[in-house]
C-alpha positions in Angstrom: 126.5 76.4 167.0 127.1 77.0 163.4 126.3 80.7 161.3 124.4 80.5 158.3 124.9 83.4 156.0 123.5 84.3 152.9 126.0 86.5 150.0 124.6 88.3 148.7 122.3 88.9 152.3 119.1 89.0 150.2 116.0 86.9 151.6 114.0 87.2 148.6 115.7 85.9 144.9 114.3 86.0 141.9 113.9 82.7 139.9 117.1 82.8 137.3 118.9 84.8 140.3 121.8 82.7 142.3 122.6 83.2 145.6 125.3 81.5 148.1 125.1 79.8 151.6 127.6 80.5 153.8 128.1 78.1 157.4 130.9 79.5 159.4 131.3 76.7 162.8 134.4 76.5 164.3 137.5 75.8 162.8 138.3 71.8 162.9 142.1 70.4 162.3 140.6 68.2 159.6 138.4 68.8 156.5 135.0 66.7 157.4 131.7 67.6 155.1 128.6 70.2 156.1 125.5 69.1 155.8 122.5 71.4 154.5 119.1 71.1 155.4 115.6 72.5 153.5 112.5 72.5 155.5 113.7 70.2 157.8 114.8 67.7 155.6 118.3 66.8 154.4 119.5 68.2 151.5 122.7 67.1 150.8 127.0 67.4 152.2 129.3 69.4 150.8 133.2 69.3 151.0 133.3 73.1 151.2 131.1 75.5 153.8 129.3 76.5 151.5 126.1 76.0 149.1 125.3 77.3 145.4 121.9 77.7 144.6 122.2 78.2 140.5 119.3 79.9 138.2 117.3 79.9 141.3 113.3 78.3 140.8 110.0 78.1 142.9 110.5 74.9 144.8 114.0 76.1 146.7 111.6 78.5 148.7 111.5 77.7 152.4 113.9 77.6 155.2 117.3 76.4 155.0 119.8 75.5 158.0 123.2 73.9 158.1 125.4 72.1 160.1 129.3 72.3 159.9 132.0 69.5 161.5 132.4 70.2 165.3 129.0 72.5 166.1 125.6 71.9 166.4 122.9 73.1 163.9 123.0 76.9 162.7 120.3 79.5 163.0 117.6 79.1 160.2 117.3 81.6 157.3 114.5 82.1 155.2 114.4 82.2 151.8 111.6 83.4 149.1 111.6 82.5 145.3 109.9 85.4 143.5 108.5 84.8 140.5 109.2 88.2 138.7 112.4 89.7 138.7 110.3 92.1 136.0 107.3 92.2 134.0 106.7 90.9 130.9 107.7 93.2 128.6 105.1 95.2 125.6 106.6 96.5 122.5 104.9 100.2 122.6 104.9 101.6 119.0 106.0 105.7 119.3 103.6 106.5 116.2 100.8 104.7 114.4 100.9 101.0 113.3 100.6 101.6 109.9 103.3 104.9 109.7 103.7 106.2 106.2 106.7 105.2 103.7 109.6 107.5 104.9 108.8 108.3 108.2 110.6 107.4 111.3 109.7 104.0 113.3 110.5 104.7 117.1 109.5 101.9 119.1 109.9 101.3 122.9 110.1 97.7 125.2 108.1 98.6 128.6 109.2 96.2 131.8 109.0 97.1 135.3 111.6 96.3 138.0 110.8 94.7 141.3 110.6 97.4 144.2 113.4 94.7 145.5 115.9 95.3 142.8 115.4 98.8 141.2 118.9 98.8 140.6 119.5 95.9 138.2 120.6 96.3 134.8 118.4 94.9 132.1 119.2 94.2 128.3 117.1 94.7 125.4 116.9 93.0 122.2 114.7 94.2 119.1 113.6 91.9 116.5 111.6 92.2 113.4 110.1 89.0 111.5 112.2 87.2 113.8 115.6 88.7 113.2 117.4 90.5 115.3 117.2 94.0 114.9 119.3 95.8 117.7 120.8 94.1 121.0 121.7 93.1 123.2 121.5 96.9 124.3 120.9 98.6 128.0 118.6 101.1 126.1 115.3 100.1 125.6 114.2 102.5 122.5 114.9 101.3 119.0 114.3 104.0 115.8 114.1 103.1 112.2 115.0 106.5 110.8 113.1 106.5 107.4 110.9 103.1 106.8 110.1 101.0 103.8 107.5 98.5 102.2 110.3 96.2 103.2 110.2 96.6 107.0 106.4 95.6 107.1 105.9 92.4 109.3 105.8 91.3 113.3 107.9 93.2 115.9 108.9 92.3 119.2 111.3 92.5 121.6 113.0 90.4 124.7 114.6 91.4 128.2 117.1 89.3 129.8 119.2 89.9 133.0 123.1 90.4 132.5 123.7 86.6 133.3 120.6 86.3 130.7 119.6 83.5 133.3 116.1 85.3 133.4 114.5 86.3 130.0 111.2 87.3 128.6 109.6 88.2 125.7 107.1 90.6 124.4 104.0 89.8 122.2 104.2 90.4 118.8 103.2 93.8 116.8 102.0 93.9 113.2 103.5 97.2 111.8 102.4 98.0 108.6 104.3 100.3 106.0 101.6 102.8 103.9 102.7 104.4 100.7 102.4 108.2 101.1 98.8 108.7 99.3 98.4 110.3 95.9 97.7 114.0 96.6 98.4 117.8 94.2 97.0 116.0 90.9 97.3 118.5 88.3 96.9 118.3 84.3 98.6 120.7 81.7 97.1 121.3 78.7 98.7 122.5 75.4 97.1 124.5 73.6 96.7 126.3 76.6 92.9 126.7 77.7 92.5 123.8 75.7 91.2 125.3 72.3 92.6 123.7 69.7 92.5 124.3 66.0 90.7 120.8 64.6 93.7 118.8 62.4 96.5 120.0 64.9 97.7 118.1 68.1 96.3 118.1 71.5 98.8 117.1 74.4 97.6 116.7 78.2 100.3 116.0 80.8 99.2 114.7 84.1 101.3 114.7 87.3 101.3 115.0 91.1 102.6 116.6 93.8 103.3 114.3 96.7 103.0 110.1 96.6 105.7 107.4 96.8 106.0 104.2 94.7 105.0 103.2 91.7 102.3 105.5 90.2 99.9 105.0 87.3 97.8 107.2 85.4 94.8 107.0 83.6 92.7 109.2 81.2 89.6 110.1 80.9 86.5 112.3 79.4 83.3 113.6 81.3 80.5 111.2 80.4 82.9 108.2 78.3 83.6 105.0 80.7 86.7 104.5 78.0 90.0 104.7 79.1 91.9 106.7 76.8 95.8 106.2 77.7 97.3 104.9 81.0 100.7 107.0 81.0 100.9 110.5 82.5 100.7 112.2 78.9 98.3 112.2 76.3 98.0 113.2 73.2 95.9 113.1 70.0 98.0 114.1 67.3 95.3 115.5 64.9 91.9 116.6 66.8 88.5 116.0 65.4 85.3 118.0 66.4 84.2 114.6 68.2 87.3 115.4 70.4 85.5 117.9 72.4 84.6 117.8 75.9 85.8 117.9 79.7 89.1 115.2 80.0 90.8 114.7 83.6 93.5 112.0 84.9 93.4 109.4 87.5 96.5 108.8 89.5 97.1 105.9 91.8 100.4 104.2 93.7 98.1 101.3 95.2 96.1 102.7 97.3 93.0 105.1 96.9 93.5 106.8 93.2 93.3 110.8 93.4 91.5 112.9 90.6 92.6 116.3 88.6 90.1 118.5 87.9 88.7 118.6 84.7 89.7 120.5 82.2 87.9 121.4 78.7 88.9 121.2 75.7 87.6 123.1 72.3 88.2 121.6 69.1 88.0 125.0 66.3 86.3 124.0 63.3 87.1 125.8 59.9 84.1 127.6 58.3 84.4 128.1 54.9 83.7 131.1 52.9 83.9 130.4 49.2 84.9 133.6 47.1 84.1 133.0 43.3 85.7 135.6 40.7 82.5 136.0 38.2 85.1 137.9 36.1 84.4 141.7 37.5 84.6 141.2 41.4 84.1 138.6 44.0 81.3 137.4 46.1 81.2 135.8 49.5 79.3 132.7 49.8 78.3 132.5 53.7 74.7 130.6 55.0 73.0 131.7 51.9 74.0 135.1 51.9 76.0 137.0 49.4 78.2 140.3 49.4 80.2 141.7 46.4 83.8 141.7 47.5 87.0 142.3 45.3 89.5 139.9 44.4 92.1 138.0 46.8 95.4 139.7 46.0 93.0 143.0 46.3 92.4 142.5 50.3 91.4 145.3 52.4 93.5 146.4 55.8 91.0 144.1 57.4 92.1 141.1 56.0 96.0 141.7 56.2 97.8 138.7 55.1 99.5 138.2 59.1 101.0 134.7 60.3 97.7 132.8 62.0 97.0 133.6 65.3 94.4 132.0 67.5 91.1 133.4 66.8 90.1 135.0 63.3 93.2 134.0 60.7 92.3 134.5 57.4 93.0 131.8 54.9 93.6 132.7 51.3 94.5 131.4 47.9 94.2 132.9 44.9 95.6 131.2 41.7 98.9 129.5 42.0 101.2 132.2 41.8 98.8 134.3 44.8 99.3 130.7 46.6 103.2 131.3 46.8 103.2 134.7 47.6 101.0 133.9 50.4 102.7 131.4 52.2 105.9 133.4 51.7 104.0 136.4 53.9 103.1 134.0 56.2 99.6 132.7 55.6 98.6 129.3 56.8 96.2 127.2 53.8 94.1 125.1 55.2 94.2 121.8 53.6 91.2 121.5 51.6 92.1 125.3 50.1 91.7 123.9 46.5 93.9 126.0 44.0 92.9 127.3 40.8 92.4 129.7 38.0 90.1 131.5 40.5 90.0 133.1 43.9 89.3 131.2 46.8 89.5 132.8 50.2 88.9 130.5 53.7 88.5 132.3 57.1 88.9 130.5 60.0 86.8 131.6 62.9 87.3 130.9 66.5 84.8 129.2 68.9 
């Protein structure tokens, strides 16, 4: 009686697993062929003692007996077909789905072994938008260190045995890349505090303090639905009293735009205070009201002729040769300080 072996002595494959059939009779002086039987039936001769079963499938389950030159028919062995060597494997994402531009991608392929074969070595392969990515690999973690726009698509990955006669694939993942939102919007002002003599130049600088790509800006003022410039500085390079009011900036990369606070801004108008020279002193013309007063280049301590300064700066002229010896001390003229054979004085008030 013939022995039927099995190498290795497993009685449960896995389909893509082979697996060899052995039938040791006794020895004959010439070669003669072994015949193989499955359920019963006759499956085929082979010149050698033994039989390959390759990439193994369902329908070689059953029982299997052989029967070498010179002996009778072997013992019966059993063999069973499984259908999972492992589990279909899911592509486990570490963070969110939607991780923010910069951060780290770790993602993870999750199979599990048969309780018959915890031992056997699987590969991994990583692919994104159908490209491989990483493998084949024995790790089954994959990292993308810092992520882009660019790696926003479909992720999978696949498992395959070491002969890769058994492989299987994940679903796919949509992963999408988010900018990192606008956030810290803050606007500069020059003058600071935003009071601003009217004729000189107002400049507002808008920026932020976290956000990636491409940002745009936008300005604004409290109660207008104008926009007013769409670059991170504005400026209006001679300010009117219709310039007044609360402006802020918009900033956006895409995604949800992010607000400054407001800031307001004071346009200082000049008020005028005519000084005529009736020939024996000066009076102030103000509202209505009049106040004898003596001539320009006669000024009291409380009208020093100092560089202007934010606030109370007086504004004089008084006769063309006073006009030169005014700006030489450092007196700013308004522009509509008309000179001639008289005195004219203009004090500029703050708001």
């Amino acid at each position: 009686m013939a022995l039927l072996t099995m190498d290795p002595p497993w009685s449960v494959i896995f389909q893509g697993e082979s697996i060899t059939l052995r039938c040791q009779g006794p020895p004959v002086h010439k070669q003669q062929p072994t015949a193989w039987y499955h359920n019963g039936k006759l499956l085929e001769h082979t010149e050698t003692n033994t039989y390959r079963i390759q990439n193994a499938r369902y329908k070689q389950n059953g029982r299997y007996e052989c029967q070498s030159p010179g002996s009778t028919s072997s013992n019966s062995v059993t063999l069973s077909v499984s259908y999972e060597l492992f589990t279909s494997p899911v592509l486990n994402v570490a963070s969110s789905a939607e991780p923010l531009e910069g951060s780290p991608l770790n993602l993870s392929c999750i199979t599990q072994l048969s309780p018959y074969r915890p031992h056997t070595v699987l590969w991994y392969l990583f692919y994104g938008n159908s490209t491989v990515l990483q493998g084949p690999v024995t790790s089954s973690e994959y990292q993308v260190p810092a992520v882009g726009l660019m790696d926003t698509g479909f992720y999978s990955c696949a498992v395959r045995t070491e002969s890769s006669n058994v492989q299987k694939w994940s679903p796919r993942v949509p992963i999408t890349i988010k900018r990192v939102p606008i956030s810290g919007v803050s606007l500069e002002v020059w003058p600071q505090e935003g009071q601003v003599m009217e004729g000189h130049r107002l400049v507002l600088h808008c920026s932020v303090a976290t956000g990636t790509g491409s940002i745009s800006f936008s300005w604004h003022r409290e109660g207008s639905a104008e926009v007013l410039g769409r670059d991170s500085r504005y400026e209006i390079p001679s300010t009117q009293q219709s310039d007044n009011g609360q402006y802020y900036c918009m900033a956006s990369n895409g995604d949800s735009p992010a607000r400054s606070l407001k800031v307001q801004v004071t346009v200082v108008g000049w008020h005028h205070v005519a000084v005529q020279w009736p020939g024996d002193g000066c009076r102030f013309r103000d509202g209505g009201s009049s106040t004898p007063y003596s001539p320009c280049w006669d000024l009291p301590a409380s009208f020093q002729l100092l560089p202007p300064e934010p606030g109370n700066v007086l504004m004089a002229a008084a006769g063309r040769k006073a006009e030169s010896e005014l700006r030489a001390a450092g007196v700013s003229l308004h522009p509509s300080a008309a000179v001639s054979e008289h005195c004219c004085c203009w004090q500029r008030w703050g708001p």
